[in-house]
C-alpha positions in Angstrom: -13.5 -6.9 -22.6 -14.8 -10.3 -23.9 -16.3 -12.4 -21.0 -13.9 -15.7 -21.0 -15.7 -19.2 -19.6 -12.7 -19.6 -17.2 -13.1 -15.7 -15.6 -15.4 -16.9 -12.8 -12.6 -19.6 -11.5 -11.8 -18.1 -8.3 -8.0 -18.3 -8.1 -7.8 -18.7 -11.8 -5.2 -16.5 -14.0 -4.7 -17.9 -17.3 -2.3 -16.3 -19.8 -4.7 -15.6 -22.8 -4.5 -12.7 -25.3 -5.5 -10.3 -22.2 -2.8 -10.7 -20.0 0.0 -12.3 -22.3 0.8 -7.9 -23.5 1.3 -6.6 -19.8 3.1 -9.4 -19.2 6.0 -9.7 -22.1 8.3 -8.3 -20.2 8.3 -9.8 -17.1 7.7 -13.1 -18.5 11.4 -12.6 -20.6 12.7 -11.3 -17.5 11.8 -14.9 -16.0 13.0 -16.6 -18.9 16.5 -15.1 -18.6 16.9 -16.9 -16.1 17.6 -19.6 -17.6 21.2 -18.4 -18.5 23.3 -18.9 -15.8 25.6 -15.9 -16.3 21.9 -13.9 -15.7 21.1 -16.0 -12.9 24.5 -14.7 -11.4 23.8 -11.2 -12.2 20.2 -11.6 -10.2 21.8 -12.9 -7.4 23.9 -9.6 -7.2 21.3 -7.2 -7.1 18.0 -8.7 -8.0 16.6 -4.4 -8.0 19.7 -3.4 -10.7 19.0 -6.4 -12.8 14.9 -6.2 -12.6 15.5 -2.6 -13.7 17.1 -3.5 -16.9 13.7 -4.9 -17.9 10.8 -2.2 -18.9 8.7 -3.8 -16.7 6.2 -1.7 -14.3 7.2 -1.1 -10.9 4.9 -3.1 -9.7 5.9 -6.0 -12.0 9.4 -5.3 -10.2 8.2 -5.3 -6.6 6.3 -8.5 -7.1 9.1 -10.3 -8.2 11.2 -8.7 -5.3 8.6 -9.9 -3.1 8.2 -13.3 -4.6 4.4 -12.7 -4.8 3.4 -15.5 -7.4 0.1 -14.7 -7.4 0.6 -10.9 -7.9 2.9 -12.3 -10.9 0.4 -14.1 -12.7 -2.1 -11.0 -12.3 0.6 -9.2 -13.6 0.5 -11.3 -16.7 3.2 -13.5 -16.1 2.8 -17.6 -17.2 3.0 -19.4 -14.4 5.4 -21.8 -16.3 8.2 -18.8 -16.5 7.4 -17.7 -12.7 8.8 -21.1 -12.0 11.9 -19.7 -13.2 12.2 -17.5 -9.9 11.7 -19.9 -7.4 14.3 -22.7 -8.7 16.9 -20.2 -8.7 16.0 -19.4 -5.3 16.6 -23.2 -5.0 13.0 -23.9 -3.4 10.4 -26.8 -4.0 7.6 -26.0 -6.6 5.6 -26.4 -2.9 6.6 -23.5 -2.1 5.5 -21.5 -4.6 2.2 -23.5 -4.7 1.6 -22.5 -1.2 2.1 -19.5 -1.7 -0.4 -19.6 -4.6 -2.9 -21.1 -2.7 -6.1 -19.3 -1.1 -5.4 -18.4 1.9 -2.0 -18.9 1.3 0.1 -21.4 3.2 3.5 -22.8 4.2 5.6 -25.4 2.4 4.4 -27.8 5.3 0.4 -26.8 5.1 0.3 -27.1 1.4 2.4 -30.7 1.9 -0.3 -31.7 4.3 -3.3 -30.8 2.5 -1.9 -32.8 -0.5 -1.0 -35.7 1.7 -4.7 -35.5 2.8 -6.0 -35.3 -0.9 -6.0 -32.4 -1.9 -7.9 -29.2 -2.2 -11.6 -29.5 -1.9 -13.8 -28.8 -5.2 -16.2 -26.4 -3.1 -15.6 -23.0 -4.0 -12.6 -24.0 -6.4 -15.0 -23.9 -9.3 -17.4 -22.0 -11.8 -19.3 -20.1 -9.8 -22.0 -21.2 -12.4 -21.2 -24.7 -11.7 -21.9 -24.0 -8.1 
């Protein structure tokens, strides 16, 4: 596999021509969400509708779980996993709190942006370190 300049990023999972194949189908699962007759259907029975997408189980139970990171390790683009959380009718701070290392609630990730943000040390190239 072909070293990529952004691979030693810690927390970093970019959709590139690695990732973009194990992620197809999960990332059209996210975008049918954007139909709201689908939308309805996921509401139903998130498991029954997941299933009519060949996605890999564990593609499945991370969107059952709502584990974003999980997702975009899984190879979906963070843009479509955005999908899942506004028809679960959240704040993107949830999600980004979720995303965060160590993870946090909608209030701790409010609060550290409040207080400027997330520190550059240990966010970066480890060969910028």
């Amino acid at each position: 596999m072909t070293s990529r300049d952004y691979d030693d990023v810690p927390g970093t999972y970019v959709l590139d021509s690695r990732s973009y194949r194990k992620g197809y189908h999960l990332n059209m699962f996210c975008m049918s969400l954007n139909k709201a007759e689908c939308r309805e259907e996921f509401a139903r029975d998130e498991r029954a509708y997941l299933e009519k997408f060949p996605m890999t189980e564990e593609q499945r139970q991370a969107v059952l779980d709502r584990d974003y990171i999980g997702l975009l390790q899984l190879g979906a683009n963070v843009y479509y996993t955005f999908k899942i959380v506004s028809h679960d009718r959240q704040p993107p701070q949830v999600m980004y709190g979720k995303m965060s290392m160590p993870p946090m609630s909608f209030e701790e990730f409010q609060e550290m942006m409040i207080n400027g943000g997330r520190p550059i040390e240990g966010n970066r190239s480890k060969g910028e370190s």
